[in-house]
Each structure stands twice: as C-alpha cells, then as structure tokens.
N, C-alpha and C positions, 0 to 999 in steps of 0.2 A: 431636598432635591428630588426633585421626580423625574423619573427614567421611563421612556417606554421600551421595558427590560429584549423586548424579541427584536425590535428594531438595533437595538445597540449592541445584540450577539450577532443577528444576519450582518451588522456591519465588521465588526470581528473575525466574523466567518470569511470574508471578503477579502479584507487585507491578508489575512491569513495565505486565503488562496494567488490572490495576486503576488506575494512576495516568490510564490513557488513558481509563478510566470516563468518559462524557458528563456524567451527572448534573452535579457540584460543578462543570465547567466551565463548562456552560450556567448554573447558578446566577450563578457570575461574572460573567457576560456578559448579562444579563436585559438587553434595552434596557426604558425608558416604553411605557408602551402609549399608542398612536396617539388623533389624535381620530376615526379613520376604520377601517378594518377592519385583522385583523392576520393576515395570510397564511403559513403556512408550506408550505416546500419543501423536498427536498431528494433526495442521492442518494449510494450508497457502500457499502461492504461494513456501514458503521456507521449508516444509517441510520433503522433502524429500532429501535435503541436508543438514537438520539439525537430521535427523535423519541417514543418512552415519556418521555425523558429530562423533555425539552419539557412535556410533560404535567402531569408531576407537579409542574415548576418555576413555569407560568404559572399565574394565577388568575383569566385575564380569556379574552371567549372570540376564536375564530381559527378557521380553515378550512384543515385540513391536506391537503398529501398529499408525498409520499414513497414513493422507489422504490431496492429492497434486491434482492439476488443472490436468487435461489431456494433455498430451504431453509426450515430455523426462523426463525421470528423470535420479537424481545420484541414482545408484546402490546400494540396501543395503542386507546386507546379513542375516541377523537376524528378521529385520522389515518387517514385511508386510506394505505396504504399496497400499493402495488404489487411485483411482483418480475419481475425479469427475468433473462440471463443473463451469467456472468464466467467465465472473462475473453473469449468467445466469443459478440458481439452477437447478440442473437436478434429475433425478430418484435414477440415480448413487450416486449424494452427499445426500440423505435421505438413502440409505441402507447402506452408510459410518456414518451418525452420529447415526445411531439404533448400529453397529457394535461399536463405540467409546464407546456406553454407555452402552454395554454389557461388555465390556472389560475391566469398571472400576468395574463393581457389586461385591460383596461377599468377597470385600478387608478388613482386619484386619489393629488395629494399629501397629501392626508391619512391614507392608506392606509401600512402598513409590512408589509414582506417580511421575514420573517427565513430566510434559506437555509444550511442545517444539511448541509454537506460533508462526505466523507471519501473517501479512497482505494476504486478500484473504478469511480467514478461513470461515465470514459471511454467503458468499457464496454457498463455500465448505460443508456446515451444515447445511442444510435445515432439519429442525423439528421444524414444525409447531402443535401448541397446540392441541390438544381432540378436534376432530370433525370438521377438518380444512384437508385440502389434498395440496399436494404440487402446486398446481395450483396457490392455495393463498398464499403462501408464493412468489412465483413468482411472481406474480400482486403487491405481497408488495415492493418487490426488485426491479422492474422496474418503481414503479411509484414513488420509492424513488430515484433511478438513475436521474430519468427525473425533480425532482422538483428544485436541484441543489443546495439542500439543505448541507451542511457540513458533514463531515463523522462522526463528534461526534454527530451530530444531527441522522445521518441513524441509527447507531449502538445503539441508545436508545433507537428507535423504534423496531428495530432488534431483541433487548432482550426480548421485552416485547412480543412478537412472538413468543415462541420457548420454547421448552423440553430442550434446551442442551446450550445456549448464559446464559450470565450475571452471572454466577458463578454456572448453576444448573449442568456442567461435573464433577465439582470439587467436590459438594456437594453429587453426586451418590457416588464419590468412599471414602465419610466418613467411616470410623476411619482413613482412612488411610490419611499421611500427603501428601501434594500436591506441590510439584514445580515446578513454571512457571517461565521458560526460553522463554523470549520474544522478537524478533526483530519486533521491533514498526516501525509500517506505519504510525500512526496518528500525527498530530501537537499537540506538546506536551509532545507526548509518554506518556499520559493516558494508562497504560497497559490494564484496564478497556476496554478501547474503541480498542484494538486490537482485531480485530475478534469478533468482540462483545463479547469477554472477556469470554469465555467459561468456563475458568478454576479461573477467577477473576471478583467475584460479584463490584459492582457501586451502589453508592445511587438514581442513578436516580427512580424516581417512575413515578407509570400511569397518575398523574396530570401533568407531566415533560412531558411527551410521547403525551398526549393528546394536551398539549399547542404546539408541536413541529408541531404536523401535522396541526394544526390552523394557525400557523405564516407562516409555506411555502406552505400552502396551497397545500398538498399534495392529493391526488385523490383517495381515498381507498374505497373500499366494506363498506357499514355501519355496517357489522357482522364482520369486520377484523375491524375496528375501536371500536366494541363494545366489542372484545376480548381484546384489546392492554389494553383500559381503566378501566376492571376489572381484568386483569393482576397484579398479587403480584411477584416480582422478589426476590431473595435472597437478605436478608440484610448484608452487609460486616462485621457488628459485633457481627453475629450470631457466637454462639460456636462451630459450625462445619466447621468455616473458619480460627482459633484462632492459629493454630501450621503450615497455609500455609504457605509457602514465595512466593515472584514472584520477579522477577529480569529481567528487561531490558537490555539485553544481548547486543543491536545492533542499532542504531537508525540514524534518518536524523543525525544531530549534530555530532555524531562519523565520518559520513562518509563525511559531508563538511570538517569536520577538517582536516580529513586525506586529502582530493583534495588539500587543503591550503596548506598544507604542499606538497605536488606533487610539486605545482605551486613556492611555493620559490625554491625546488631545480632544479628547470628549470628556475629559474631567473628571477619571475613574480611576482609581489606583488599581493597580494589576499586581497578581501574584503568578510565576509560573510557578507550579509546583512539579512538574517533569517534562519532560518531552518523549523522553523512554519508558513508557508504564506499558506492562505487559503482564497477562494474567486474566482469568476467566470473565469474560465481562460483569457479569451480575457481583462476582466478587467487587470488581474493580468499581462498580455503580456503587455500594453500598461504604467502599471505600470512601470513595467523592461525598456521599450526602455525608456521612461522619465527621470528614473536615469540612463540608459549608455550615452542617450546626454549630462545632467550633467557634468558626470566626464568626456566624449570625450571634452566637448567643454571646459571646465573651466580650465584653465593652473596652476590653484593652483595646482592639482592635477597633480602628474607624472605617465609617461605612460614609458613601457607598464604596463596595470592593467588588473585583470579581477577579477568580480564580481560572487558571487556564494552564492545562495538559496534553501532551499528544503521546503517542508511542502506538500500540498494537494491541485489541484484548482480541481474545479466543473463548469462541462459544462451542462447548464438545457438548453434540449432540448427541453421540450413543448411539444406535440401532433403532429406537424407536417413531412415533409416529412425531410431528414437528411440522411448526406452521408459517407463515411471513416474517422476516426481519432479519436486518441483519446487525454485525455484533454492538453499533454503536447506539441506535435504537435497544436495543438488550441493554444495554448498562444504562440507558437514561431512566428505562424503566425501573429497573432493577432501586436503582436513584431515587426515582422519584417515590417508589413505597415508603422508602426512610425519611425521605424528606414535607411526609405529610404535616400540615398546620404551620408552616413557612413563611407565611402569605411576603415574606419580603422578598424570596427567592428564585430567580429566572432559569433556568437552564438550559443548553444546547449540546447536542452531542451529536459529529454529522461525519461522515468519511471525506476528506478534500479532494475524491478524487468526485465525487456530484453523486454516487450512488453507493448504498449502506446495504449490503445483501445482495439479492438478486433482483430487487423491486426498482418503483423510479424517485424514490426519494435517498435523497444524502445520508437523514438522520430523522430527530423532533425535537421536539421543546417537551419541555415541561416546568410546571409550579409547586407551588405547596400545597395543591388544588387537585392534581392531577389524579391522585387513585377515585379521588372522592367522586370527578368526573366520570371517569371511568364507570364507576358502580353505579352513579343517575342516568348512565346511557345505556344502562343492562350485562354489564360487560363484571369481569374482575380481574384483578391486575395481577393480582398472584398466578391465577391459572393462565392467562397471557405466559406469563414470562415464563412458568412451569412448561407449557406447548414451546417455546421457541418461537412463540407469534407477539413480538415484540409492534411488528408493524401493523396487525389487526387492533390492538389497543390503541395505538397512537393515531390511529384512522377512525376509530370510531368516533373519538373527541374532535377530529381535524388538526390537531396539533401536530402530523407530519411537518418536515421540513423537507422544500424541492427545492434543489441549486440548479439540478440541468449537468451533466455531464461537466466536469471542469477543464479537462484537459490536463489537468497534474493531478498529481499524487504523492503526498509524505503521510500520507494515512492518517489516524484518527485528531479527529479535533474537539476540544471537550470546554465549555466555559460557564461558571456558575454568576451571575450576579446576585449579590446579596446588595440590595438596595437601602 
C-alpha cells in the first residue's frame, strides 16, 4: 500500500483540529438563559473563535468581552473583543484583565456568566498582586518558561501571582452563577490548571508553590517569591464557588480520537499511545523514535500503522544563547536524529493551536532522511537542537509544517506513520 505519508498526517492534523472546533461544543453546553443579564467572558489562544462560536449558538441577548493573542481573529459581532500578548505578557493583556474584572463587578444572582477558556489565557492576563508592576509578572513568566518546569507546575505558581488566576474572576462576579466552557491544553485537562484557571479555583496552596520553585529551581526576585508564599488563593469549597459548573468542552483525547478515527477511514490502523505526555521535548523525541523502531522493525506487528500522542513537552532553556523553534519542532528533531535509515517512516509534530514557538509555523515533518538532509544542506542536527533552533533545521530542508493560526488549542499533536 503506498501512502503519501505528509498528506495523510496534514490530514490527521485536520481532524484533530476540527474536532476541537468550539461551535458543536458550546451547542452542547448551552446553559437556560437567566432571569437577569447573561455576561460573557473569556480568554485563550481560542477565544475569539469561541466567542464567534457563542454567537451564532445563543438567541437571547448578553454583553461580551473576550481577550485573544494578537493576530487574526474570527470575526464577532456582539463581543468585544480584546488582544494582547503570548506567550510574553504585555501592557495590552494588563488593561485586558483590569477590563475582565470590571465587566464582571455589580452582577446579581440573577445574573449568569458564561466564561469561555482555552489554553494561552496565563499569559493573556497579567495581574499581578498590590505593589508589584507588570515587569514582575514578566520576569515570573519567563523565568518559569526557562526552568522547564511542567505546565501544572507554572500555572500554580501563576495563581499565586495574581488579581484575576485560580478562581479570583469567578469570585468578583459573585452572586452571580459562573459557567466555564473549557477547551483544555493541559495533560489531564485539570480545568484548574487551564489558564491558570481564572474562572476555576484549585487546592493548590503557598507551601505547594513554594516547594515548586525549590524542586525546579526556578530563578525569581526574593519580593516575588515572598509574595507567592504569603499568597492565600481561593478555596474550591468556599460558598461563593457552590452553584458554579465548569465543563471541558474540548481536549487533547477528543482530538486523538477523532485523528483515529481519520486514519481507519483511510485504511490505517492507529495507535494512541497518550494524550498526556509531558517531559522535556528532545527527551520525549527520542522516546517516540524508540517506539516507531519497535513497531517498524517487530513483524508481530502489521503495517501500515501510525502512532499518535498529544499532552505538553517543555523545553528549559537555561540562561544561555538559543535560537528558533518551538517545543514541538524540538522533539520532532530530537526524533528524527534516532530515527535515521527509516525510509518507511513519516512524522509530524505540530501545536493545534497553528503556531509552535514564537515563529509562523505549527510544527515539521520529518523522515528517516531527515539528519542526513540536514547535513547535504550544510547545516547539522545535533548543534540545531543543542542551540534551541529546532525551526532553523527544519527550514533549511523546507520541511516546516504551516497550519495558519487554528483558533483552538488542546496542545501538542504528534503522529508517526510507519508505512
């Protein structure tokens, strides 16, 4: 059977991403409309497709707003919507979360919030504590990027930072009841830890936060670390969180399943092998290429097959110098070193939210081809992935992969075919 292997991952990629489509989820999820006003909010790489989404789902009227990464967005006619920056807090997303938390105040319990989440929102919402300026919340966000530390781990530290993370959005627009519509990025799908969970408090406390930055040895101001550790977050079983719901609308596992399902009606048996995988990318690369030689080389196993994961890796950069890519590109590379003389094996590995780093592609491809490439274009693959310039390697061969912005987000997407 002959495959043409990059065709039948971008098609993978696709369903993937479409099954994370907001629309039919938020259909799902319609609460009654209130006998009082009906407020929407939200914030995420997905937010402003889940707020078009919203749109076209309700029939009754509401007062939006909603704050999206800077770029394209979808179109919404009712929502304001705001932009600010990712993954790199800016000026913009502090007068977006001062705006969020006006926009819930002087709400009745008659009144209903519907808050429309997705991965990104962290970011996007910089409000940092009394007597702190966004600088510091920057220095917290990038010195938690760099430690490489897990995203349940950042988003703990995250909360304990902040006016508006760990349940304190939700908690401004008491009486009023609160529903979160979540498309989850984390492994897991902790809605807690989505966005650091603005609209949904976590148990984690200051001794959890304190021991976090201990264990990864993360690099912070001793006045941001003395804030984190007298930090009091919302408790989840306080009386003013008692009549919320939250609802994971969308997640990694939605979206493998549906690729699965792509892949039998194109004649290809599928394996997930996670949807929660988390751990340093280049590790988690050389992971994958160990299990495609497996099943390539093991004849128990029938081919054609392809292999497919999602969850979160982390690339800790260190202090030193470092170059393009970001972490999904990192582990295909990583990948593809191990996976040299392959010739039967395809690979993709791409972010679903349409952009991998800070660059404008998702992700790449790669073959059993691929170092070897690399070194007839002058380039070499090891010192690529040594720099952190995952997306320089995959650019010089052409083998990036560009989606274009998706407008969702359940984070990494990973698929091997062995042909």
């Amino acid at each position: 059977m002959s495959i043409d292997g990059r065709t039948f991952l971008t098609s993978l990629f696709q369903a993937a991403v479409a099954a994370a489509d907001p629309y039919d989820a938020i259909v799902r999820h319609l609460p009654q409309k209130p006998k009082g006003r009906t407020i929407i909010i939200g914030a995420g790489k997905a937010a402003g497709k889940m707020a078009a989404a919203f749109e076209r789902a309700w029939d009754g009227p509401f007062e939006g707003l909603v704050v999206d990464r800077h770029g394209p967005l979808e179109p919404c006619l009712q929502t304001r919507v705001l932009q600010a920056a990712h993954p790199v807090p800016d000026a913009a997303g502090l007068q977006a979360a001062q705006a969020l938390m006006d926009h819930v105040q002087g709400l009745t319990k008659d009144d209903l919030v519907i808050a429309l989440i997705s991965g990104g929102g962290s970011a996007l919402l910089p409000a940092p504590p009394q007597g702190f300026q966004l600088a510091d919340e920057i220095a917290l966000n990038e010195a938690l990027l760099a430690s490489g530390a897990p995203i349940s781990a950042m988003n703990v530290l995250r909360k304990h930072f902040s006016r508006i993370k760990g349940g304190r959005l939700a908690a401004r627009a008491y009486p009023a009841q609160v529903i979160s519509l979540i498309v989850s990025d984390v492994p897991g799908d902790h809605p807690a830890l989505v966005a650091s969970g603005p609209t949904v408090p976590d148990a984690s406390n200051a001794a959890e936060a304190m021991r976090l930055i201990r264990d990864y040895r993360i690099d912070l101001p001793q006045a941001v670390i003395d804030a984190i550790g007298r930090e009091k977050a919302p408790d989840p079983s306080d009386e003013i969180f008692r009549c919320n719901e939250v609802h994971v609308i969308a997640s990694a596992r939605v979206s493998l399943v549906a690729a699965a399902e792509k892949a039998r009606d194109l004649g290809i048996e599928p394996l997930i092998l996670s949807d929660c995988i988390e751990g340093e990318a280049k590790d988690i690369g050389r992971m994958h290429a160990a299990l495609v030689r497996e099943f390539a080389q093991n004849s128990s196993f029938s081919k054609p097959l392809v292999l497919l994961s999602g969850g979160e890796t982390t690339v800790t950069i260190g202090h030193g110098k470092y170059g393009k890519g970001g972490r999904n590109s990192e582990c295909l590379l990583s990948a593809a070193m191990d996976l040299q003389g392959l010739a039967e094996v395809t690979g993709l590995a791409a972010d679903t939210d349409g952009i991998d780093g800070s660059e404008s592609n998702a992700g790449a491809f790669c073959d059993g081809t691929t170092a070897d490439r690399i070194r007839a274009a002058g380039g070499d693959a090891r010192s690529f992935l040594a720099g952190h310039d995952a997306w320089s390697a995959f650019d010089l061969i052409g083998d990036l992969f560009v989606s274009g912005p998706t407008g969702t987000n359940v984070n990494d997407f990973r698929a091997f075919l062995i042909d």
